[in-house]
Backbone as CSV, one residue per row, in Angstrom:
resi,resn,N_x,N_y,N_z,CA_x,CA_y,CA_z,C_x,C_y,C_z
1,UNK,-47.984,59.044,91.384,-46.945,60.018,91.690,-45.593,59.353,91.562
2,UNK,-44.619,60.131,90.890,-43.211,59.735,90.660,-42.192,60.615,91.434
3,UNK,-41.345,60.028,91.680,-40.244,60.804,92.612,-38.937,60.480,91.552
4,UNK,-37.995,61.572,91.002,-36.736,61.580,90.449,-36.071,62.167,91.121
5,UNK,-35.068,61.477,92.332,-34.558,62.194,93.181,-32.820,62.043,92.561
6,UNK,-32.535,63.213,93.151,-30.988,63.649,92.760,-30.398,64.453,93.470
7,UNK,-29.307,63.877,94.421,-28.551,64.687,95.183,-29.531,65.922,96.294
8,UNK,-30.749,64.973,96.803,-31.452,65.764,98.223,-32.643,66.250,96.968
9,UNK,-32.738,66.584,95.946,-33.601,67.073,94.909,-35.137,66.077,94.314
10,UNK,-36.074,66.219,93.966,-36.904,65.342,93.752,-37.752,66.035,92.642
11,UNK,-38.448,65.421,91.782,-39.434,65.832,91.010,-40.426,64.767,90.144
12,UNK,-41.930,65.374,90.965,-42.961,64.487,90.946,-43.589,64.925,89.782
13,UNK,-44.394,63.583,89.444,-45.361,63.405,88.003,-45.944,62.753,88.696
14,UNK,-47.344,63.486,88.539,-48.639,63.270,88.490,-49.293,61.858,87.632
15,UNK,-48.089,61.050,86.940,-48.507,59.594,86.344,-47.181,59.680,86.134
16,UNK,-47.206,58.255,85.764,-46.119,57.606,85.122,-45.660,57.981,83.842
17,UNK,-44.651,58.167,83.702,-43.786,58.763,82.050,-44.193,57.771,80.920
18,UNK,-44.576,58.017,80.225,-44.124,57.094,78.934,-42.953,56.996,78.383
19,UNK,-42.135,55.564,77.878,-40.810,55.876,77.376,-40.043,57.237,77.281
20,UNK,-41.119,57.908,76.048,-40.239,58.712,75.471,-40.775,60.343,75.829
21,UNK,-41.121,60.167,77.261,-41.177,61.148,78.057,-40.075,61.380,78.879
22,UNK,-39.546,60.230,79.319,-38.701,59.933,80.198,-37.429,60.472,79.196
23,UNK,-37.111,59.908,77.758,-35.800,60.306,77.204,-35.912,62.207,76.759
24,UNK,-37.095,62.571,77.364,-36.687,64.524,77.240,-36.607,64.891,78.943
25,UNK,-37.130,64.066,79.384,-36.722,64.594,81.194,-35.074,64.296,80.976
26,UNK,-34.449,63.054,80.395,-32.795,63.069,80.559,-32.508,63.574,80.235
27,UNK,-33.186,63.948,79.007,-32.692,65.412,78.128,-32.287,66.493,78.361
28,UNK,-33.426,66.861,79.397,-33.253,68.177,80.378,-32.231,68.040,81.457
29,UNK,-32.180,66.735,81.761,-31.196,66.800,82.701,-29.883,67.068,82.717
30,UNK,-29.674,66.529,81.117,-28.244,66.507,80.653,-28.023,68.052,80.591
31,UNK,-28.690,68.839,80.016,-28.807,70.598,80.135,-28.312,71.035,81.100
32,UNK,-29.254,70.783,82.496,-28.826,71.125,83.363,-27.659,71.101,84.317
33,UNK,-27.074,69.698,83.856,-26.068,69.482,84.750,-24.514,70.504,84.526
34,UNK,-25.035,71.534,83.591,-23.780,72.221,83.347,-23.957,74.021,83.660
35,UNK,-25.702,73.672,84.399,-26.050,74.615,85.244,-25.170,74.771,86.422
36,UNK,-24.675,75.638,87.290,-24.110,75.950,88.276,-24.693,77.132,89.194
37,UNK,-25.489,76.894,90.470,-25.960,77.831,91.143,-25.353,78.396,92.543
38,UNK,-25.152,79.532,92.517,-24.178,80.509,93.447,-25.133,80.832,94.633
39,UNK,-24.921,80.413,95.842,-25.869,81.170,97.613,-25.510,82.446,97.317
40,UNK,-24.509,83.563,96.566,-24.648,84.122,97.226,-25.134,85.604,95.347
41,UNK,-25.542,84.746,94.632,-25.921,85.637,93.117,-27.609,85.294,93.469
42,UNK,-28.277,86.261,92.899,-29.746,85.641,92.648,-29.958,85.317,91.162
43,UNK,-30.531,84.453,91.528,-30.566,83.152,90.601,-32.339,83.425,89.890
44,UNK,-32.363,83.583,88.675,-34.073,83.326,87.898,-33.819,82.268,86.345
45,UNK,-35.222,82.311,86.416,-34.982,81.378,84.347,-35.069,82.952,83.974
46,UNK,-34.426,82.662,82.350,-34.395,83.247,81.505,-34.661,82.715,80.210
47,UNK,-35.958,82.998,79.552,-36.236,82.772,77.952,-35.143,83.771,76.803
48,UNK,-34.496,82.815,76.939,-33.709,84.004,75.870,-34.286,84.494,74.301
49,UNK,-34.936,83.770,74.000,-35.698,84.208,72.608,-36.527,85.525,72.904
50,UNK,-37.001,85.789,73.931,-37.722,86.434,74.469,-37.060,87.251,75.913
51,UNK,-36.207,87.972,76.270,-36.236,87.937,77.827,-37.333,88.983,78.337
52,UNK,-38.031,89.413,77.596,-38.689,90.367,78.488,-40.175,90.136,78.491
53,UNK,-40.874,88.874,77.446,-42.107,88.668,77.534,-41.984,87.621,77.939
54,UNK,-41.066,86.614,78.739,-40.950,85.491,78.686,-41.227,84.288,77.812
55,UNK,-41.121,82.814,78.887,-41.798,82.125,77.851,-43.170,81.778,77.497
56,UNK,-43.378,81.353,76.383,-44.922,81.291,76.021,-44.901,80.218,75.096
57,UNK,-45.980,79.230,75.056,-46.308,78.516,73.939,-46.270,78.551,72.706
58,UNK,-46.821,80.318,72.639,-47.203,80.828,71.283,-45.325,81.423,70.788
59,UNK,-44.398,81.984,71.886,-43.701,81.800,71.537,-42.432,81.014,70.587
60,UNK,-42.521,79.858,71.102,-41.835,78.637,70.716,-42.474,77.998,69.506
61,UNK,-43.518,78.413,69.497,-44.197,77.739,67.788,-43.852,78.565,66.693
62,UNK,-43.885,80.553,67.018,-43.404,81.637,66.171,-42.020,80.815,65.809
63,UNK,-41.103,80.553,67.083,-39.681,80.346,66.941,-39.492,79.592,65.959
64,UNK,-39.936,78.300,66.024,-39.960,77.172,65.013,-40.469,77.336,64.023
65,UNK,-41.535,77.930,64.048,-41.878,77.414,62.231,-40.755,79.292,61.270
66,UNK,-40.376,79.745,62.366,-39.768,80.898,61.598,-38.312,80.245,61.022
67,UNK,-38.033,79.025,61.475,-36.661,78.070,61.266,-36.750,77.345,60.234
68,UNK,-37.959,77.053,59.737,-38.376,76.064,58.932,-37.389,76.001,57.660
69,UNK,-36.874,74.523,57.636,-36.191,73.946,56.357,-37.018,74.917,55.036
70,UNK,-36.222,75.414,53.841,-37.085,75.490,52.995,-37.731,73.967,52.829
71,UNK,-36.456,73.179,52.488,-36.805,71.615,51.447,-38.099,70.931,52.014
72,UNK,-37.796,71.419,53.760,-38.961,70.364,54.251,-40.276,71.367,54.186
73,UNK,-40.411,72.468,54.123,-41.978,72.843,54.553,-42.491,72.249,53.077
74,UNK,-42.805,72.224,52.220,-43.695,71.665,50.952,-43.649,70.379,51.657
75,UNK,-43.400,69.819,52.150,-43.718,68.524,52.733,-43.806,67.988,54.286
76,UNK,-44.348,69.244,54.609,-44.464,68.816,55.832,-45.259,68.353,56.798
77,UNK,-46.423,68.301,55.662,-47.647,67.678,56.221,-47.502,65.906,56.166
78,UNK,-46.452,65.772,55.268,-46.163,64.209,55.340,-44.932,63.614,56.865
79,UNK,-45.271,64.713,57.017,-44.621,63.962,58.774,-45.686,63.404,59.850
80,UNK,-46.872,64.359,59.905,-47.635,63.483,60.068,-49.053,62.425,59.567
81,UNK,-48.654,61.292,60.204,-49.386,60.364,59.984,-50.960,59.749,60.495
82,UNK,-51.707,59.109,60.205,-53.414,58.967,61.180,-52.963,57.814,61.617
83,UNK,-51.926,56.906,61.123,-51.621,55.548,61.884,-50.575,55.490,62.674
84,UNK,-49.657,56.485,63.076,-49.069,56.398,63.762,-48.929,57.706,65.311
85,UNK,-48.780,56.775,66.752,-49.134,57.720,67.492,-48.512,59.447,67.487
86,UNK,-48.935,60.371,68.288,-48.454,61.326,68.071,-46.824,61.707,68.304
87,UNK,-46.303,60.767,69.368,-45.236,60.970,69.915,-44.761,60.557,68.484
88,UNK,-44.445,59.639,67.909,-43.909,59.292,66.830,-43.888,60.317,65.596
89,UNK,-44.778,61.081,65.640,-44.550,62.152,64.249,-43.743,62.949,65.045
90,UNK,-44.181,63.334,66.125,-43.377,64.211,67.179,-41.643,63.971,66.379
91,UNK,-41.497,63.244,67.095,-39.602,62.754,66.747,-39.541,62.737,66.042
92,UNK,-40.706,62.200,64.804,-39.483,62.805,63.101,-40.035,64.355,62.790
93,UNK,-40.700,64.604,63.709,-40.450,66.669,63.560,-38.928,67.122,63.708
94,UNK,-39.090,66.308,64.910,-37.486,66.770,65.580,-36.481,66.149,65.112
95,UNK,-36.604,64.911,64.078,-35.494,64.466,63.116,-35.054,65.032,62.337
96,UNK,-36.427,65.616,61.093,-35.590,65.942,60.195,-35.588,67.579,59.990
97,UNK,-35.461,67.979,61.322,-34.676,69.604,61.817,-33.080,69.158,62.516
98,UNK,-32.572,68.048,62.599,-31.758,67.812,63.430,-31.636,68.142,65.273
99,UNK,-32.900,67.775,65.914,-32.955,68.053,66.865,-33.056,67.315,68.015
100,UNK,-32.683,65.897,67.873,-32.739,64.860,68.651,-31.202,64.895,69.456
101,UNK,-30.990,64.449,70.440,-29.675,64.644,71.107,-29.102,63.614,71.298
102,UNK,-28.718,63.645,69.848,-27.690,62.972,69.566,-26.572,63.143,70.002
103,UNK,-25.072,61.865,69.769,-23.961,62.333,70.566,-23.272,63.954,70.027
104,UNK,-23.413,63.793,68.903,-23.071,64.852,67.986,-22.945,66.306,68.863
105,UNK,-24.849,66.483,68.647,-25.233,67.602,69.324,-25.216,67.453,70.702
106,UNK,-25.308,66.981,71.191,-24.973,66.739,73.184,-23.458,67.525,73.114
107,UNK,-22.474,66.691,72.115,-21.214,67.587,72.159,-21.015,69.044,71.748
108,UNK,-22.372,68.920,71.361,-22.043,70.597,70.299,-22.502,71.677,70.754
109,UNK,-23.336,70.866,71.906,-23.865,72.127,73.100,-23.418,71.884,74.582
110,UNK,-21.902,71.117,74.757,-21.284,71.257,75.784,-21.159,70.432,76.979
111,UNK,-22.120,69.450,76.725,-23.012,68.060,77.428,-22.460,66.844,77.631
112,UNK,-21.958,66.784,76.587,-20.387,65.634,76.257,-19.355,65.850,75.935
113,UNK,-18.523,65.184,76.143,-17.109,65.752,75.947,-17.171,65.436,74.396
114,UNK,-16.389,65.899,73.228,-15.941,65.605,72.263,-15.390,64.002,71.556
115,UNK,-14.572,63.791,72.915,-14.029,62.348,72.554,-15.398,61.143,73.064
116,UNK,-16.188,61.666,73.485,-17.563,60.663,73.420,-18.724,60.732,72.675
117,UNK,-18.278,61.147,71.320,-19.348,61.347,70.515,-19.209,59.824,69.554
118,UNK,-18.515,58.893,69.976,-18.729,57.830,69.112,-19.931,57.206,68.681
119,UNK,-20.782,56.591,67.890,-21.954,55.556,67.871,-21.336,53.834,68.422
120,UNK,-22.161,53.696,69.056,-22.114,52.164,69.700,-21.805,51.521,68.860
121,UNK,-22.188,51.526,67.672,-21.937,50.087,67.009,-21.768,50.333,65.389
122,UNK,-20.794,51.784,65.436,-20.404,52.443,64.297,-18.769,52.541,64.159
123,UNK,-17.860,51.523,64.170,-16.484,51.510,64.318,-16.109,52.788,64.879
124,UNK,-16.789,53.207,65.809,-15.611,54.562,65.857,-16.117,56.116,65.177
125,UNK,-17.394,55.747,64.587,-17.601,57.017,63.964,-18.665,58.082,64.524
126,UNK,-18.489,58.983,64.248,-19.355,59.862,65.252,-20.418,59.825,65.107
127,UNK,-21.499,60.133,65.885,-23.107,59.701,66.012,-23.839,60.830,65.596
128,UNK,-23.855,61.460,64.298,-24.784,62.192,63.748,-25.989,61.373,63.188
129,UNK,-26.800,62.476,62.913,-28.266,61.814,61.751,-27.569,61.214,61.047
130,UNK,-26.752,61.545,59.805,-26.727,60.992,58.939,-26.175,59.127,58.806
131,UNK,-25.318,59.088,60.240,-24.470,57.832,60.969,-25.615,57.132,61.320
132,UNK,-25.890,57.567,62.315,-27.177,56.773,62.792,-28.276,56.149,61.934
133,UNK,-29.283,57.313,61.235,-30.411,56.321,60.329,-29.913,56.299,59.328
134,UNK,-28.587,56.486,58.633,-28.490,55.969,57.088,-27.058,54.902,56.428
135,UNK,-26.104,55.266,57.647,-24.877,54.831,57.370,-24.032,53.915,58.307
136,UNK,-24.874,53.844,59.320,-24.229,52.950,60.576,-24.564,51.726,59.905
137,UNK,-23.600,50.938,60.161,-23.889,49.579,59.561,-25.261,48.570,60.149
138,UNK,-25.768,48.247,61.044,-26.956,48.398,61.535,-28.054,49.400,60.914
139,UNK,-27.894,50.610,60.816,-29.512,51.346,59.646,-29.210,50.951,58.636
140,UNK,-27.750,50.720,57.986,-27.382,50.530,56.171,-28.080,49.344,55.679
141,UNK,-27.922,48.360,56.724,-28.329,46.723,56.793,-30.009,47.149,56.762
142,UNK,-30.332,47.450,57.298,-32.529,48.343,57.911,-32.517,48.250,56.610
143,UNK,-32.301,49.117,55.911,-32.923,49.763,54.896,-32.639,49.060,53.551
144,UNK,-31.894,48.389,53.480,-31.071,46.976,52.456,-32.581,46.205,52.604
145,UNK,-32.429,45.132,53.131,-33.637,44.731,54.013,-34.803,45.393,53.545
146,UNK,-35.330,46.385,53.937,-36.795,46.911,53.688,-36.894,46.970,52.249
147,UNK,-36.181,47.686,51.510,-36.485,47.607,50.225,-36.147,46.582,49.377
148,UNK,-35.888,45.358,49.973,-36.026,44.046,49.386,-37.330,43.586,49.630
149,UNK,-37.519,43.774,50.943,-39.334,43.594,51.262,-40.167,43.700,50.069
150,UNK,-39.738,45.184,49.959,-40.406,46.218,49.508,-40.645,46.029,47.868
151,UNK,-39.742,44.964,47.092,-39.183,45.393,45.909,-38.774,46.024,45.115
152,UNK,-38.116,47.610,45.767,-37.570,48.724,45.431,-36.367,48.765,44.955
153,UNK,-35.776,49.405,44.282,-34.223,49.838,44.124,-34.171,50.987,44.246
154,UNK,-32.529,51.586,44.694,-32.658,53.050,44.727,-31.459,53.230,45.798
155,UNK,-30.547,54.160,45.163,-29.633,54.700,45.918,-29.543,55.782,47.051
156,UNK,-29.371,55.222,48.514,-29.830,56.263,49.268,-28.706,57.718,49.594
157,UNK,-29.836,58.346,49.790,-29.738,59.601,50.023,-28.818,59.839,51.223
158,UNK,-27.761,60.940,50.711,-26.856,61.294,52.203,-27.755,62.325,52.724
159,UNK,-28.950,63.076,52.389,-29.044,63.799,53.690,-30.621,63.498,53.905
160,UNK,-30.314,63.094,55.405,-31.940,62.443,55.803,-33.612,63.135,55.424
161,UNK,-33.443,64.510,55.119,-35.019,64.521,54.401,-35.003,64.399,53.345
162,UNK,-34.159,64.492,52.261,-34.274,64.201,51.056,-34.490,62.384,51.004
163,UNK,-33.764,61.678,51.988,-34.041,60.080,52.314,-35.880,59.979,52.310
164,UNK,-36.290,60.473,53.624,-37.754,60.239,53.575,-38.847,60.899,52.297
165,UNK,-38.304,61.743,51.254,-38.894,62.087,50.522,-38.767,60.861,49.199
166,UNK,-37.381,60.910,49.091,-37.250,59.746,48.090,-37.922,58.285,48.505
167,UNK,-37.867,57.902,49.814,-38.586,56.302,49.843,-39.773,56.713,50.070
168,UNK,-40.600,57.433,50.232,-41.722,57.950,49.867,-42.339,57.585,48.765
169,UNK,-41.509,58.421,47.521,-41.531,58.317,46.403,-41.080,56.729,45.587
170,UNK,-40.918,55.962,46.080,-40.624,55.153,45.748,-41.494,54.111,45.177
171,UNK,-42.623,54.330,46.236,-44.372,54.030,45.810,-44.665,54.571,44.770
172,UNK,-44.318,55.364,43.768,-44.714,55.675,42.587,-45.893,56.123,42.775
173,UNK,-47.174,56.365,41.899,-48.075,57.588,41.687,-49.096,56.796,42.657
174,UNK,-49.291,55.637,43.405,-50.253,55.523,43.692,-50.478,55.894,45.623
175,UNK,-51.617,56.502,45.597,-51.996,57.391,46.718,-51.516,56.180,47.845
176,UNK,-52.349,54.753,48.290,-52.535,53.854,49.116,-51.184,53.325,49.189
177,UNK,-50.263,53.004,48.523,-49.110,52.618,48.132,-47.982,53.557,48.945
178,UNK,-48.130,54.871,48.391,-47.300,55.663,49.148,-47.662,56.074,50.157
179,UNK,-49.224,55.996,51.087,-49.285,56.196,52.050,-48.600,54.535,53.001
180,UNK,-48.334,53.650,52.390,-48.350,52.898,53.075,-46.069,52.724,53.243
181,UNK,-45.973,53.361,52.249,-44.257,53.256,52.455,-43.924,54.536,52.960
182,UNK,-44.753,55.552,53.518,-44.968,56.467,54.186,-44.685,56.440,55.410
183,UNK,-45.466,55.190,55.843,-45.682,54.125,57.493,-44.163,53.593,57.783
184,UNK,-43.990,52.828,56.248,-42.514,51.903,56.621,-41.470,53.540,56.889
185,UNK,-41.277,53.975,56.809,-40.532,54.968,57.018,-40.495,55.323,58.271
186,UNK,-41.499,55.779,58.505,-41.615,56.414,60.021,-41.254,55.003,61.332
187,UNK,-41.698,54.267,60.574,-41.689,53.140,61.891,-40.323,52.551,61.926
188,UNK,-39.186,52.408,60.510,-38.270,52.607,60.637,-37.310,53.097,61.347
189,UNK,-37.378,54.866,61.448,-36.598,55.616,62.109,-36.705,55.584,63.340
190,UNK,-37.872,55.183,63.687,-38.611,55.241,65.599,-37.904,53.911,66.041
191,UNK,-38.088,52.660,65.113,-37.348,51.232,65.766,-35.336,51.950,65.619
192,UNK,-34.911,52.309,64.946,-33.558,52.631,64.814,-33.216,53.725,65.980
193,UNK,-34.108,54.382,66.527,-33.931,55.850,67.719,-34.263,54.865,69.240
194,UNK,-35.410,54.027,69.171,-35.638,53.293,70.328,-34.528,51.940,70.400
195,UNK,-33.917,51.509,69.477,-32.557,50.287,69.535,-31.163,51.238,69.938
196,UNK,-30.987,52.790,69.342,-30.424,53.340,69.992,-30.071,53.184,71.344
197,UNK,-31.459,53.829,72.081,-31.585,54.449,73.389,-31.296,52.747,74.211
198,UNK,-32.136,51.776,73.601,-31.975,50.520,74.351,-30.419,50.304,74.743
199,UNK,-29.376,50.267,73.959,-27.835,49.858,73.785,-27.476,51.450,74.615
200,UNK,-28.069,52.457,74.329,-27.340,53.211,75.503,-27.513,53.268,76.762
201,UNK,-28.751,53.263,76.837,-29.333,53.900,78.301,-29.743,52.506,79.350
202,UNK,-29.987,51.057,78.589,-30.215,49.674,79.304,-29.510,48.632,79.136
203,UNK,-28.132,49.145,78.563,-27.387,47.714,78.252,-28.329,46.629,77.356
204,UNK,-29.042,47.549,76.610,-29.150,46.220,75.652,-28.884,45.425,74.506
């Protein structure tokens, strides 16, 4: 049992969080904190996609896949992977829809102020997808690097799914090959989202 107490408030888990359980509970928290509740209004949730059938599981899956990227659905079975855990395909679901909360979007839904949308270790520049895994000097350096590993060439892509489709492709026609720069990809973006969160959230 876990206790997250806040201002007289508490909320228990039945086990311990995993990492990146813990970074959608802040998630939620950050939401909430721009909640404001009145003694003397009555107060309920509201599903707004829905207000009158509420929420539902089956809801939120209609919602999403009715959103779907054209570019990404033909490929969207290459998000997930058999070698990598689920949480990890998880987040590049929610990558390459732009749905990670980032400083960007934290600002863009009211969460942060504007003038704190910088990246840590991006001179000054604002912390979108595209800053973060492709252009922050830290991912620019990642990916320099890997495809030297790799023995690749190839000019990257400004917008991040066309990125994971092209180093994909980079493996050329063979099945084992591109399943395996498939891997470097994903494990990529997850070490660049978890060095993130480290430098924000632990001083590291």
């Amino acid at each position: 049992m876990r206790d997250v107490e806040v201002e007289g408030e508490a909320w228990q888990w039945r086990r311990r969080l995993w990492a990146w359980e813990e970074e959608l509970v802040e998630e939620c928290r950050d939401f909430l904190l721009i909640v404001t509740l009145l003694d003397y209004v009555s107060n309920r949730w509201l599903w707004l996609p829905d207000q009158n059938g509420g929420y539902s599981v089956r809801g939120v899956y209609d919602l999403l896949t009715s959103q779907e990227q054209p570019h990404l659905h033909q490929n969207l079975e290459l998000i997930w992977h058999k070698q990598v855990p689920l949480k990890v395909s998880i987040f590049a679901w929610r990558l390459l829809r732009d749905r990670l909360p980032t400083k960007e979007n934290l600002a863009n839904r009211g969460i942060i102020s504007m003038q704190a949308r910088s990246c840590l270790v991006g001179y000054g520049q604002v912390e979108d997808l595209y800053h973060l895994f492709l252009s922050c000097p830290l991912s620019g350096a990642l990916w320099s690097l890997v495809r030297a590993w790799l023995g690749v060439q190839g000019v990257e892509s400004q917008v991040l799914a066309d990125h994971f489709i092209q180093f994909i492709h980079y493996a050329s026609g063979l099945k084992p090959r591109r399943y395996f720069f498939h891997l470097i990809w994903l494990l990529c973006v997850w070490i660049l989202w978890n060095d993130r969160n480290d430098r924000l959230f632990r001083n590291k």
